[in-house]
N, C-alpha and C positions, 0 to 999 in steps of 0.2 A: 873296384866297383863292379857289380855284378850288370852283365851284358842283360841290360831289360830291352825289350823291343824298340821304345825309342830310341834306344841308340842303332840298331840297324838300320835309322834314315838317320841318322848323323846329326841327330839331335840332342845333345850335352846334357839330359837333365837329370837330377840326382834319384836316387829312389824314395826318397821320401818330397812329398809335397806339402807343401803351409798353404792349408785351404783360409780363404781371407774373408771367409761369411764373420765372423766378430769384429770384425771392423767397423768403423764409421758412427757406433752410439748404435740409438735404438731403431726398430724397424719403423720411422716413422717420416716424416719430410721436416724437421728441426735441421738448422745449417750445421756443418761440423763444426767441432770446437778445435782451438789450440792442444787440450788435452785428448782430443780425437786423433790430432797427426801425433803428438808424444808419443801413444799408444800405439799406432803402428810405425813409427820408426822404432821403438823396440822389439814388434814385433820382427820386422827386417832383419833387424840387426841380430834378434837370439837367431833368426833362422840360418841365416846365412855363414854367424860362427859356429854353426854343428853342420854345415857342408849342403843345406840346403838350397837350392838356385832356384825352383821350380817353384809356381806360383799359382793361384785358382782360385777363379773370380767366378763371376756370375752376374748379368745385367739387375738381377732382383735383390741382390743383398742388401740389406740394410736401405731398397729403396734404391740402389744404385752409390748409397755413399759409401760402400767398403771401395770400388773403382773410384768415386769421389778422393778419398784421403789417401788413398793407395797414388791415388797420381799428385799431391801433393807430396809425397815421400819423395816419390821422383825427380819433382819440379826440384825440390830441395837438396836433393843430394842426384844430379842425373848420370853420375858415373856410373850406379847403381845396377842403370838398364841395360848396358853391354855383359852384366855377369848373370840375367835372369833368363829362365823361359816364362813369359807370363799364356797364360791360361785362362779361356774366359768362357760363359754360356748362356745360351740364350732360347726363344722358345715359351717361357711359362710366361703367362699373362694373369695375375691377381684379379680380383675385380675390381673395376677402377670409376665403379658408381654403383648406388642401391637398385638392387634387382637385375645387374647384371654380372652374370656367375665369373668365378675364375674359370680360365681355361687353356689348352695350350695352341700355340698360334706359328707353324712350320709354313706360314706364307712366304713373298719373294718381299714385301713391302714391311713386313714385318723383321725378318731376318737384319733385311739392310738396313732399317731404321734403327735397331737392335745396334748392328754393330757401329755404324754411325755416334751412338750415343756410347756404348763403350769406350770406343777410344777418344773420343772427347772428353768422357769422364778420367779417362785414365794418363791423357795428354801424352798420347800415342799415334804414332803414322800407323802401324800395323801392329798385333798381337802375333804372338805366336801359332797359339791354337785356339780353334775355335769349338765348342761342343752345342750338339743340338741339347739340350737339357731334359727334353722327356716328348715321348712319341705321339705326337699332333694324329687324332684316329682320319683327323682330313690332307694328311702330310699327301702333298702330292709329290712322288719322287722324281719328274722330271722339271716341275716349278723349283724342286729343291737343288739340283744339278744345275740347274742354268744359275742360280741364284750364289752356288758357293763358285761355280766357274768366274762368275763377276767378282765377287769377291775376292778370288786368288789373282784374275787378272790384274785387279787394282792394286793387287801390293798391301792390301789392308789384311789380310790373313792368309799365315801359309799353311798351314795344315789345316784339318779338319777330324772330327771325333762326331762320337754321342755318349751320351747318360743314359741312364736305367734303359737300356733296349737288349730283345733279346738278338738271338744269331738272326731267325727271320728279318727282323725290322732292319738290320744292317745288310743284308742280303740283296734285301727289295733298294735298298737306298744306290748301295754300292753296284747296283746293275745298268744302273742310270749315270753314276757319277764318274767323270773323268777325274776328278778327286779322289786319294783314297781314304777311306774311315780310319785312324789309326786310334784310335782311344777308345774302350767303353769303359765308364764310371760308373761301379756298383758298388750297394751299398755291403762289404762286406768285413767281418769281424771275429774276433773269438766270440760274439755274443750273438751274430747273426750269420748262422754256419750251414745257410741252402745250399750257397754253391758248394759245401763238400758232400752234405746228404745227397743230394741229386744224385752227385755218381754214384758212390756206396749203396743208396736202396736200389739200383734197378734190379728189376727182379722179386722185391718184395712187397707183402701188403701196404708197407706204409710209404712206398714211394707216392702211389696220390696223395697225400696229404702234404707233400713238398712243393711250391709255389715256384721255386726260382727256373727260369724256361732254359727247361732239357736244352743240351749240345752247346752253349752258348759258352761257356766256359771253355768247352774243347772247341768252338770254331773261332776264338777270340787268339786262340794258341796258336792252330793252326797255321792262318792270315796273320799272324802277328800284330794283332791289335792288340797296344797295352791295355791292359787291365789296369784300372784306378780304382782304390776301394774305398769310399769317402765314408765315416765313420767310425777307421778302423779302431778308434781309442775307445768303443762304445759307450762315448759322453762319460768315461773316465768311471765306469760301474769296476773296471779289477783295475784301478788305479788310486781307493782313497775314498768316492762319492761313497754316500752312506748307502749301506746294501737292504735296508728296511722296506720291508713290500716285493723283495727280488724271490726269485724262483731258487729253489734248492740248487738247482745245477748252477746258477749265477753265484751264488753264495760259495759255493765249493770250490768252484774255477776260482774264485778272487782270491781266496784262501790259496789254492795252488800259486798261483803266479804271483803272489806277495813271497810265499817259500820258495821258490824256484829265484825270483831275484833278491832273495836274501843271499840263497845261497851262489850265486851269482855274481854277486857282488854290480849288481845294476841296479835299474829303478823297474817298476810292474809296465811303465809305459814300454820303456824297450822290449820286453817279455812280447807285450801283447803285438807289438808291430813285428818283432825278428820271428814271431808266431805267422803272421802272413806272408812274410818276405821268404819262409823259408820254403813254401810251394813251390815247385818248379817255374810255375809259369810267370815267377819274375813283377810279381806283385807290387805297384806303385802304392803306399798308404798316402791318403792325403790327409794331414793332421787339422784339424777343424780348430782348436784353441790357437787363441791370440796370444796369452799370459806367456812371456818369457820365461816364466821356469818350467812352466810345461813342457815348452818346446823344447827346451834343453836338457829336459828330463829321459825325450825321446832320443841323443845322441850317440847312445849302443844300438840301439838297435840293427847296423850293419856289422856290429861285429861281433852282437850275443852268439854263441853257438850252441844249438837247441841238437840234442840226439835226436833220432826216428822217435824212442820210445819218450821223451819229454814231450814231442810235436803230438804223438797219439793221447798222450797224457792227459793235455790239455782239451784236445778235441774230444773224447769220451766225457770228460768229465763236466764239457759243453753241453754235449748231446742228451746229457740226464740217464741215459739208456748205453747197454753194449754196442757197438757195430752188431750187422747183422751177421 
């Protein structure tokens, strides 16, 4: 198993993740059904038979019911939770009446109620990790420090992370916190390739035209913050979904990596994840489908072996364009 970051704090968990947003039915407040837990005990269960232990929640999925049925899994099978890391995040606030906006909420009263309700949903003493889910523009970093130091005191979470943040945003947090950041979740893919242009353009005209915030990639390395790239299967565009309305370069890549795991002898899922994992920096994919064959589709992917020139292959032929 390739040595990812989490494992230098001696945390066990695989490299791939089963992100648990299709869980629980629709995004709506309907009870879960029997054929709602069916659903994720198979999902579990494809996970876990392709060597998956790692797990990735969030207080807003489905409403709170992917943690909902997810902790029914447990209830029902609880040997389950000694072989898991679960994963969870919090932070985004929907709008939760007319005229008043979504937004995101890095309070101390938020955070705790947050996780309060997590593990209740998920019928848990404590989670493993915890993620800020996206950067509150009022995050005060020392209400946020005292807030996850309670938090660790209490035994209710031992690690801590963020989401979409860049290097600054962990910087300002981590100057305050006695905790350390170990995770940032971005959204990254064969389909969504900033963090590789970032570096590639400096130097050239079209680097402003590139979004994804400079250094963040190389201070995530540095510090050893794992990297989680949630999307990585990009909703299955070079696995099958119908390519009609896609961009030339999406159409060509899909074509590649259909012929690459022909030739392979794998599935395009594997192609596309042993595509991220093969970066140095030790890339967590967290796989977003629930469907058992999916996930099972994804079980080469630690042992695909992609050359330098297959790995450029794929990523030119992302880009639409030459390297510069």
């Amino acid at each position: 198993m390739p040595n990812i970051p989490l494992h230098r704090r001696n945390i066990p968990a695989s490299q791939l993740v089963l992100g648990c947003m299709g869980l629980g039915g629709a995004w709506n407040h309907d009870p879960i059904t029997n054929e709602h837990t069916k659903q994720a005990h198979a999902a579990v269960d494809a996970a876990l038979s392709i060597g998956i232990n790692m797990f990735d929640h969030a207080d807003i999925y489905t409403k709170g019911k992917a943690e909902q049925v997810f902790g029914q899994v447990l209830k029902e099978s609880p040997s389950l939770r000694e072989h898991m890391i679960i994963q969870s995040k919090c932070c985004i606030r929907p709008s939760e009446a007319p005229g008043m906006p979504g937004r995101y909420d890095a309070s101390e009263s938020h955070i705790t109620t947050s996780v309060d309700g997590i593990l209740q949903r998920l019928g848990l003493e404590y989670i493993d990790i915890l993620l800020l889910h996206r950067p509150d523009p009022l995050m005060d970093p020392e209400e946020v420090a005292l807030t996850l130091d309670s938090l660790h005191t209490a035994g209710k979470v031992r690690w801590f992370g963020v989401s979409n943040m860049s290097a600054g945003q962990i910087r300002l947090l981590q100057a305050y916190s006695k905790q350390p950041f170990i995770v940032n979740q971005l959204e990254m893919s064969l389909a969504k390739i900033g963090w590789l242009n970032q570096g590639v353009q400096v130097n050239t005209d079209t680097a402003a035209q590139d979004t994804f915030p400079e250094g963040t990639l190389e201070f995530c390395r540095l510090e050893h913050i794992q990297l989680q790239a949630w999307a990585p299967l990009a909703q299955g565009v070079f696995s099958g979904r119908s390519l009609d309305g896609q961009p030339d370069n999406i159409i060509a890549t899909a074509k590649l990596v259909q012929q690459m795991a022909a030739d392979k002898g794998t599935t395009p899922e594997a192609i596309v994840l042993a595509w991220l994992m093969f970066h140095p920096a030790n890339i967590q994919p967290v796989i977003g489908t629930v469907n058992p064959d999916r996930i099972r589709a994804c079980k080469d992917a630690g042992s695909v072996v992609l050359t330098r020139e297959e790995w450029y292959s794929l990523y030119v032929s992302s880009r639409g364009v030459p390297l510069p």
